[in-house]
N, C-alpha and C positions, 0 to 999 in steps of 0.2 A: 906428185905434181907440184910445179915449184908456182907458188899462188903469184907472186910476182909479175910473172911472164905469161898466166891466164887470168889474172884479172885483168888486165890492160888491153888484150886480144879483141879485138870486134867478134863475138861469136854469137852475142841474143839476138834473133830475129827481130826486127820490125814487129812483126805479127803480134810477138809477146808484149812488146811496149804498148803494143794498141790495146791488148786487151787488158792490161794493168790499169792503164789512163781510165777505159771501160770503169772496170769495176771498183777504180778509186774514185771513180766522178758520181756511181750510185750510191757512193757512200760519203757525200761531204767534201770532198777532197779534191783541192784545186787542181785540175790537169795542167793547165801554163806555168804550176809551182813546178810540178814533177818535171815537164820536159826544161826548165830550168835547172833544177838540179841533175839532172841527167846530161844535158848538154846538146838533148832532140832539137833537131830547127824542123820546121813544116817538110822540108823536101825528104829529110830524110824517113818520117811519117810516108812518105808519098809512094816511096821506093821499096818494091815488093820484095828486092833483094839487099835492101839494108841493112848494117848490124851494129849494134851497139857491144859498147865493153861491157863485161860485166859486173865491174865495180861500177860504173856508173849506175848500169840499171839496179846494181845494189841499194846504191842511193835513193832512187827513186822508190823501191821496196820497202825503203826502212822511213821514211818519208810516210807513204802510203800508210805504214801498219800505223804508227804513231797519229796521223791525223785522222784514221778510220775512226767512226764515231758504232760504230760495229765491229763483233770480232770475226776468225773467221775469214778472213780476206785470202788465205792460201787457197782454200777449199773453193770459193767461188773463182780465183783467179784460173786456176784449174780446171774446171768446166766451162771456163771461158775458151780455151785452147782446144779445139775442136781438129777432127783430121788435116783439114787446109791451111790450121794454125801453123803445122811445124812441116811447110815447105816440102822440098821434094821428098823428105822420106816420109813424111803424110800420106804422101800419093803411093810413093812404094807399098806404105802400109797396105791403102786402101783397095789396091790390084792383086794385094798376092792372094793365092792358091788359098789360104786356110791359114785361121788362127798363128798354127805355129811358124808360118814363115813370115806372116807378122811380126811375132815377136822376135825371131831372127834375125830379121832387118832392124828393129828398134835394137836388140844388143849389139850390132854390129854397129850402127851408124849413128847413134844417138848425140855421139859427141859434137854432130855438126852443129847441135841443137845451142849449145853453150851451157850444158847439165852440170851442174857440180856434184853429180853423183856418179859411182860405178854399178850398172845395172849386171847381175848376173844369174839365169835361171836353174835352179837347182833341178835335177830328176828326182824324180819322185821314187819311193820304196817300192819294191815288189807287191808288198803288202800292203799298199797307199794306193788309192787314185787319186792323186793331188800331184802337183806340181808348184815350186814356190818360184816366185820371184822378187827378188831380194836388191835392193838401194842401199849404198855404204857413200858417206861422201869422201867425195875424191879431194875437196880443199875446204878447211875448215869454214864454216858458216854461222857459226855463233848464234847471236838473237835471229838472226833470220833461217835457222835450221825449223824448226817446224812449218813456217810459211814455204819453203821448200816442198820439204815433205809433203805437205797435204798436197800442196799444185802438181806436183809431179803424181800422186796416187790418184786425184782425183781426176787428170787426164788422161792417167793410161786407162784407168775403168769404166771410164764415161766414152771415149772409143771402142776398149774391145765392147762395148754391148752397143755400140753403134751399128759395128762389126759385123756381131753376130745375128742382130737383127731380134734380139732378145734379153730379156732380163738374165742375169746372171744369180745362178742361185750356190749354197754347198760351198761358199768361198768365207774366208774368213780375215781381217784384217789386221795389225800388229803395229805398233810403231814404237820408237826408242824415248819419245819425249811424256812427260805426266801427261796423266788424262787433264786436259785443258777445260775452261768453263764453259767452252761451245762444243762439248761431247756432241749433244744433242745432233748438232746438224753430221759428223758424221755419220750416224747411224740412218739417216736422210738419203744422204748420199751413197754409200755400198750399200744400204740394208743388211748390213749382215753384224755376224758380232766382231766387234771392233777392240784390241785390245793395248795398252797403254803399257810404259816404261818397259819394254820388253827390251831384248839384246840388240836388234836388228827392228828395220822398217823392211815390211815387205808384206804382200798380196799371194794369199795361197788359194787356188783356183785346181776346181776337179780335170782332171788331167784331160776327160773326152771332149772339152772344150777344145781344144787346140788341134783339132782332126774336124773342125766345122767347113763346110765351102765359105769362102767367100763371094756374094753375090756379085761383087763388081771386078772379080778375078780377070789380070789380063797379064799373062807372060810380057807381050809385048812393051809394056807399059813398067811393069817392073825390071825389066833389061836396061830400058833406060835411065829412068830412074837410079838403078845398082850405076851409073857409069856416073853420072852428075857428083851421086854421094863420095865416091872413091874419090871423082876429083877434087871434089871440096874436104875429103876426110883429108886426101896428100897434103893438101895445101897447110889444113890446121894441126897437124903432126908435129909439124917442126917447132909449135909453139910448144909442145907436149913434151914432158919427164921422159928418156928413153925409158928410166926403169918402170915408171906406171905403165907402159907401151908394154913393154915387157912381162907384167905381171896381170896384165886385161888380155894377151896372149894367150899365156896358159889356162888362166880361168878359163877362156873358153872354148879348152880342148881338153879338157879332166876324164883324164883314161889313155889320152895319144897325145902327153907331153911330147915337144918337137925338141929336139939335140939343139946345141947352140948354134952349131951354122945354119939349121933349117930352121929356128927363129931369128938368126940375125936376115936370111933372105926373105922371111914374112914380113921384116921391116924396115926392107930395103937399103940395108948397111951388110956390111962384112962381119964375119966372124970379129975378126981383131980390134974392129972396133967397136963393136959390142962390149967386150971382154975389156976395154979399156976404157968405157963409159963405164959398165957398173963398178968397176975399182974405183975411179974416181966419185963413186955416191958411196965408196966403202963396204960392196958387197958384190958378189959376184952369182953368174947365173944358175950357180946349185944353190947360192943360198936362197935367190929368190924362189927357187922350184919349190926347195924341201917348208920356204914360207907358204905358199901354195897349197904343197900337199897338206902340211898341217891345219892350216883354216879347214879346208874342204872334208879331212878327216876330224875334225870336230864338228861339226856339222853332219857326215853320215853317223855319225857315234849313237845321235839322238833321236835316228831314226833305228827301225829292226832288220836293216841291213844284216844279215852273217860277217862277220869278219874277210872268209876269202872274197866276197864280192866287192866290199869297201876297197883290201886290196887291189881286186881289179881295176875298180874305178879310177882307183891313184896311181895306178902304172906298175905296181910292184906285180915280181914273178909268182909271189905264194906268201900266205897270210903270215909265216916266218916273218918274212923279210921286212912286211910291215910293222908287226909287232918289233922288231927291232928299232925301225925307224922311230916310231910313236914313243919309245919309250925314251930314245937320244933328245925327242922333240921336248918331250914333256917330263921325261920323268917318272912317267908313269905306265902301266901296258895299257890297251884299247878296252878290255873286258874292265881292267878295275874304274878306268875313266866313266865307261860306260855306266856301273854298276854306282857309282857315286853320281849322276845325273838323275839314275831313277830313282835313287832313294829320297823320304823327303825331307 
């Protein structure tokens, strides 16, 4: 993603700016400062469908931490973001079927959101009842990567148990930043064990959660909802990297990679131009696949996957073919990769 061309973009909600101001003003922190340095007038406050850049609301975030006279401001900014927070896919959330088309919706549609992360839900081992769900950013965020992080984990988990009309128990947390001086209210907030400097941020949750009803289930309501999102996803596309477009694609069909014509028609371009965007980023769309495949094959490695099944997952015909791939990627074959992960 070229940060240029999304940091400039109107894509933060309203909602979000209200609730920053929120939780910057029970902490010290002049709200008339912020919507100055953001560039908020009252009307745009007003308007339910307003958006700010988000470099601005960077501004106003990094403002915020700096004059918080407490730490902590991601984690409460985060539960401040409730389902109504984040607009019509809130509601989609809140309609669908179960857990998992929840989360469906949030990896398919999130971008309206103006995230600077890539959300993408891993399956879980045969041998696992766990499912992970895993945050990478999508445009560098520097001092403000952990106030990220915590807002975004501690809204997605403060919904699904909204959700589910229950405490969530059996889940365990991760994230890529030091354990910070306000551990404490983490483990507040998931109650669960909480773990620091790790490779990835992400939320590992037992898998028969995602097969829960939801009580306020309405087809109808999520049909609509799916129609607003597409029109607003079309519209904010074009501010969007083809090749990120491209590689949020595939991640989220791991096992039924699409040819390049049937990903240039998922993203509504031609083959040839496809083919003639990713040359001009200097890569073209095998190399992003076999990037693809490889992430996702490091990642089932350190699970107890069998090999032909990891195979499967990643499109190849028979655990040969893989093992050939793995070792062009890496260098190495999948057993010996493997075999050096678990040792200690």
């Amino acid at each position: 993603m070229r940060l240029g061309m999304t940091a400039t973009t109107e894509l933060v909600p309203t909602s979000y700016v209200q609730a920053l101001l929120s939780v910057a003003q029970e902490r010290g922190v002049d709200s008339e400062l912020l919507c100055r340095l953001g560039k908020v007038s009252p009307a745009l406050l007003a308007n339910p469908d307003g958006r700010l850049s988000f470099i601005d609301f960077s501004y106003m975030v990094a403002e915020a931490i700096s004059r918080s006279d407490s730490p902590g401001l991601g984690l409460a900014f985060g539960q401040k973001l409730n389902v109504s927070s984040h607009g019509m896919l809130g509601y989609a959330v809140m309609a669908s079927s179960d857990l998992r088309q929840a989360l469906q919706f949030v990896l398919r549609y999130y971008k309206v959101l103006g995230l600077a992360y890539e959300l993408e839900l891993l399956p879980a081992a045969p041998d696992s009842d766990t499912v992970i769900l895993q945050a990478k950013q999508s445009i560098p965020l520097g001092p403000l990567a952990m106030f990220a992080v915590e807002a975004l984990f501690a809204s997605l988990f403060s919904i699904a148990e909204f959700l589910l009309g229950e405490k969530v128990t059996g889940h365990h947390m991760a994230f890529s930043h030091p354990r910070p001086s306000h551990h404490a209210q983490y483990q507040q907030i998931f109650a669960a064990e909480v773990s620091f400097d790790q490779p990835w941020d992400a939320l590992t949750i037992p898998a028969h959660y995602l097969a829960r009803p939801m009580a306020l289930a309405n087809p109808a309501t999520v049909q609509m909802c799916e129609r607003q999102c597409d029109a607003l996803l079309a519209k904010l596309d074009v501010h969007d990297g083809l090749l990120t477009r491209v590689r949020r694609l595939l991640l989220a069909r791991p096992g039924d990679f699409p040819s390049l014509e049937d990903a240039a028609s998922a993203l509504h371009t031609s083959g040839r131009t496809l083919r003639r965007h990713l040359s001009s980023e200097g890569t073209s769309y095998q190399q992003v696949l076999d990037d693809v495949r490889r992430s996702l094959a490091l990642q089932y490695l350190e699970t107890r996957l069998p090999l032909h099944e990891i195979a499967a997952l990643l499109g190849f015909s028979d655990a040969s073919n893989f093992r050939r791939a793995f070792k062009q990627w890496t260098g190495n074959n999948p057993s010996q990769y493997r075999a050096e992960q678990e040792s200690p």
